[in-house]
N, C-alpha and C positions, 0 to 999 in steps of 0.2 A: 504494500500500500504506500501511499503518498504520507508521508507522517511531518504533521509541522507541529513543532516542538517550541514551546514561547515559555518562559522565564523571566526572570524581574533580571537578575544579575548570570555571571558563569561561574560557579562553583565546583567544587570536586563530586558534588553529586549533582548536577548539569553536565558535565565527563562524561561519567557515570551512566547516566539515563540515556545521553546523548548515541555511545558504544554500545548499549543494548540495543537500541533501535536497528543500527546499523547491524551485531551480530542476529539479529531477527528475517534479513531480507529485506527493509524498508529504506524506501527511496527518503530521504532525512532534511528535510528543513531544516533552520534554528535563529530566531528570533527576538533579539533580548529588549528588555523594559528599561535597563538603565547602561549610563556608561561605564569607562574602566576606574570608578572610582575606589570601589568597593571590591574588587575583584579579588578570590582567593585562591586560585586552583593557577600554578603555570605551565600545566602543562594547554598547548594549544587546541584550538575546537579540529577533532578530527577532520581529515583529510577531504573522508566521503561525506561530509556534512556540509552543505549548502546555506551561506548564513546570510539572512533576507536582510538589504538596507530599506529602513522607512526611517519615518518622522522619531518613530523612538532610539533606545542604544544611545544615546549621547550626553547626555544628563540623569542626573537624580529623577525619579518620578516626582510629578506635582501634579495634584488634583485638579488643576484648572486647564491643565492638557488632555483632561478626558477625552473631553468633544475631538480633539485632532488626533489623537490616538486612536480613538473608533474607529472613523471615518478616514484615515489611513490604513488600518488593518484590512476593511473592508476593499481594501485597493489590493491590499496585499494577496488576499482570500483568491481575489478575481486571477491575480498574475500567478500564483504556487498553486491552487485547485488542490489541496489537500482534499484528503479521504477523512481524516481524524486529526484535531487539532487536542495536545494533550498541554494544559494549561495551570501554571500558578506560582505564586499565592493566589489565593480564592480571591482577595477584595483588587487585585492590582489586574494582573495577568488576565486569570480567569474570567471578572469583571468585562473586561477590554471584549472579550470574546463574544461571551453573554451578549453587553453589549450590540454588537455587529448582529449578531441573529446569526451566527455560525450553527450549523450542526453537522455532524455529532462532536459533543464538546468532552473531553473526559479532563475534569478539574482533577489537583493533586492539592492537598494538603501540604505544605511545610511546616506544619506543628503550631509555630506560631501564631499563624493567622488562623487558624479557629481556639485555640488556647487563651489569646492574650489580645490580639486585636478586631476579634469581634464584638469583644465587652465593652469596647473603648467609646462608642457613642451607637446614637442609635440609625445614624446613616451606614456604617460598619454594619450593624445587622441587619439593616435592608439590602445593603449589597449581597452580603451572604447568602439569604433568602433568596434573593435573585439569581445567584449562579447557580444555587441548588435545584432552584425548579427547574433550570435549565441546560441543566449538565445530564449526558447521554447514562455517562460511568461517573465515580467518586474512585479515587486512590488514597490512600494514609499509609503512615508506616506504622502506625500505632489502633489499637482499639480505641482509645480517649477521644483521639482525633474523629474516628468515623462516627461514633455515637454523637459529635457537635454536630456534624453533617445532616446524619438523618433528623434530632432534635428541628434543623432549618430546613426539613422538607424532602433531603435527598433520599429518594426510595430506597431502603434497606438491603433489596436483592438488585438492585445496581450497584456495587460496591462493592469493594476490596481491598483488604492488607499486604501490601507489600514491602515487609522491613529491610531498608534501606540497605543493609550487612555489609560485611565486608571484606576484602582478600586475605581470607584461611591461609593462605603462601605466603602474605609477606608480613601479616601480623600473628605471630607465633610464640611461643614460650623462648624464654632463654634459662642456661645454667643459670643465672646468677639469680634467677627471682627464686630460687629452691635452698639458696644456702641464708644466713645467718650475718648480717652485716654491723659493725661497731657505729657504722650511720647510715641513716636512712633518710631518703629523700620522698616527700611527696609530691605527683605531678598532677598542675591541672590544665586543661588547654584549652576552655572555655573564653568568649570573648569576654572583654570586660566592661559591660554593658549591663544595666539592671537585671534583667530578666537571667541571669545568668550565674547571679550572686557571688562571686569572686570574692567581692566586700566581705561574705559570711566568713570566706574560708580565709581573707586575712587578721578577719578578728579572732580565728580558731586559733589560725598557728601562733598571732600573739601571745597567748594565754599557756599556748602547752609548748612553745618554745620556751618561754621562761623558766620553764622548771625540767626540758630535757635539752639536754644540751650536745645530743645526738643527730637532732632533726633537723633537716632542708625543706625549702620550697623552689619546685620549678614551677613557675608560672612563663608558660608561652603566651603568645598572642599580643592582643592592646585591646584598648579601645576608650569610649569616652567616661569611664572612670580611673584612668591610668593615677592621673591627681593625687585622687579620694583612695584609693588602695595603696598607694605609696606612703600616704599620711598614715594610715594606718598601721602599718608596718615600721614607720621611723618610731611614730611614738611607742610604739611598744619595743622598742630596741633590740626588733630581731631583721631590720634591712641590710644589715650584713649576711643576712644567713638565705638569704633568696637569691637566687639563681634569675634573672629574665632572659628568658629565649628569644624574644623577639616572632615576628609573624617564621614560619617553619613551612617547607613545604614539603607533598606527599611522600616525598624520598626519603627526607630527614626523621620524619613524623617515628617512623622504626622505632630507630635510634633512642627518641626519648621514654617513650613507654619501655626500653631494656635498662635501662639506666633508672629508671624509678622504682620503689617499693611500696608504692601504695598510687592509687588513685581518685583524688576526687572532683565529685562534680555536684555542685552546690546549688545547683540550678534550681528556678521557682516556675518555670514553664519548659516544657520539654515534648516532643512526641516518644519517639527512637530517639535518644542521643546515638550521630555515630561514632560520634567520640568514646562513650560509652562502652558501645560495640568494641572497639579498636583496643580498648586497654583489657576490655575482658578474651580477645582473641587472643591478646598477645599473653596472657597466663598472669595480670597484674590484680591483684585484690582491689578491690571498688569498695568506696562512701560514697555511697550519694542520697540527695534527698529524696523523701517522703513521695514525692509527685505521684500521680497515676502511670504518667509515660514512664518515670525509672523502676515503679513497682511489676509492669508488666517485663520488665526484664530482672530482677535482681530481688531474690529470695533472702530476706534479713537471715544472716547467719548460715546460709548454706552454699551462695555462688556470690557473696558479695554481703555488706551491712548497710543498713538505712539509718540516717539521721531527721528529726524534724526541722521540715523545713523553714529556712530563716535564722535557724536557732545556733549560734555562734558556740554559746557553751556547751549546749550535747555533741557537736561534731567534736567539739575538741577533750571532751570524754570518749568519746565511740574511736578516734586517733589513737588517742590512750590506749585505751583496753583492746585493741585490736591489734597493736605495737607489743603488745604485752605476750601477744599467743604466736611467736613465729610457727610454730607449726599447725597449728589455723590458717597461718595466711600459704601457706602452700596448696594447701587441703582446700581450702575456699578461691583460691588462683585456679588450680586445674579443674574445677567446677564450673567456674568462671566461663573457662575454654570452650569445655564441652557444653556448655547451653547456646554459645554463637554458632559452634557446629550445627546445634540441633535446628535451629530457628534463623540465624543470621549469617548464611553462608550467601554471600552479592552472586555466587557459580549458578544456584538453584534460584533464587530469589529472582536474578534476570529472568528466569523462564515467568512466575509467577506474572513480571509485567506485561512478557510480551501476551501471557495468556490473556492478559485483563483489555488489550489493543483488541485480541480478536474479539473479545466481549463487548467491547467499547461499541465499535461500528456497526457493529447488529442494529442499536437504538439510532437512524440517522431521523 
């Protein structure tokens, strides 16, 4: 089929999506919502992928570009004659589509946009409602996610989970998470952005830094609380003891989850984290918060621990006591492993997409 593929940015899972298409058969469009500001993935848009110029890709998205975004897309519809246009976020992307009166539309979830930015007003939940009545198919990576879907109308048996997963080959155990180290490093690689809470986990390792004098923090990434977590960290007089990676790419990404002995992720909105994913493939023990999205992956005390979310002092109790059982975290490492196997292998999960494509265009 004819598959146009639209996106707000290009990501490692815009890569991702982008290379099933293509290993599926499908002639591949690719159409992005914003410019290279924000960009995370470097490696470049596959070869066999065809990437459409219009009025968008140049800029940040801004609501008052709707109207020329539509009515550009529908230029665009006329000139690519896509078979299946696979779309999102729900309120940007998807929106855009809806809009134009495309069918068949098969919206994707990015976690966020029904988690966090649908509550946000109440034109957010009329769009949503919109793309839902008007979407062929529904994608998530998550259950959380598709139950917001259906909640806005999208029909139950048009839908499917597809978790995100990721490369079993190059996220894997190593010797060194199995033995016994005089220091331990914890890694997080969440941006540093509210929704993300980073903030939690510098107030954690404040507090249980100061009384072990064993612990690290690698924090990768940045973002717009770089400031406000720095401050955090000085005053409690452990920004000596933090490591910043800086932005990392796919290749490196390895590297840090072999070198760390714990992982967490403090996040307050999540679908699938695949970050997540990536440190439980690689055989690394996981904290993360409470959420619905990290509860569907990670069994307190059996393939990982849970903290409540927010809460600065119990992670930094649950850090503790979890530092305290080396042979726990081996034990709960290779559990880890084996539940990405079971659930979050990207080898199988491609197929799940491309089944959900053929499912898709059936509703034109």
């Amino acid at each position: 089929m004819r598959l146009l593929y639209f996106s707000k940015n290009y990501s490692t899972h815009d890569h991702r999506f982008l290379l099933a298409s293509i290993h599926g058969g499908h002639e591949t469009f690719y159409l992005r919502l914003e410019g290279n500001t924000r960009q995370m993935e470097d490696r470049p848009v596959p070869p066999q992928v065809e990437q459409i110029q219009w009025v968008g890709g140049r800029q940040p998205f801004h609501w008052y570009n709707l109207p020329a975004y539509t009515l550009d897309f529908r230029r665009v519809i006329q000139v690519v004659k896509p078979d299946l246009v696979h779309a999102g976020p729900i309120q940007t992307c998807a929106l855009i589509v809806a809009l134009a009166g495309f069918h068949p539309l098969l919206s994707m979830s990015w976690g966020f946009d029904l988690m966090q930015d649908v509550h946000r007003n109440r034109w957010m939940k009329a769009g949503t409602k919109f793309v839902m009545k008007r979407s062929a198919y529904f994608t998530s990576d998550a259950a959380v996610t598709r139950e917001v879907a259906i909640a806005f109308g999208m029909d139950p048996a048009h839908t499917s989970i597809v978790p995100w997963g990721v490369d079993l080959d190059i996220f894997k155990p190593v010797n060194g998470h199995t033995q016994v180290k005089s220091n331990r490093q914890i890694l997080c690689n969440r941006s540093w952005e509210p929704r993300y809470g980073v903030d939690i986990l510098a107030q954690a390792f404040g507090q249980i830094a100061a009384v072990r004098k064993d612990l690290g923090l690698i924090l990768l990434g940045g973002g717009s609380q770089a400031q406000s977590i720095r401050t955090i960290l000085n005053t409690a007089g452990v920004l000596d003891r933090v490591q910043f990676g800086g932005q990392v790419s796919q290749k490196e990404l390895p590297g840090w989850y072999r070198e760390a002995d714990l992982f967490v992720s403090p996040s307050h909105v999540d679908g699938t984290s695949v970050s997540l994913l990536e440190a439980l493939a690689s055989g690394l023990p996981v904290i993360v918060s409470d959420i619905p999205g990290n509860k569907e992956w990670v069994e307190d005390g059996i393939n990982g621990w849970l903290f409540p979310d927010g809460n600065s002092s119990a992670l930094a109790d649950k850090i503790a006591t979890v530092l305290d059982q080396p042979e726990r975290l081996v034990e709960v490492g290779r559990a880890g492993r084996r539940s990405v196997q079971e659930r979050g292998d990207w080898v199988k999960n491609e197929a799940l997409l491309l089944k959900t494509y053929e499912l898709a265009i059936q509703f034109v």
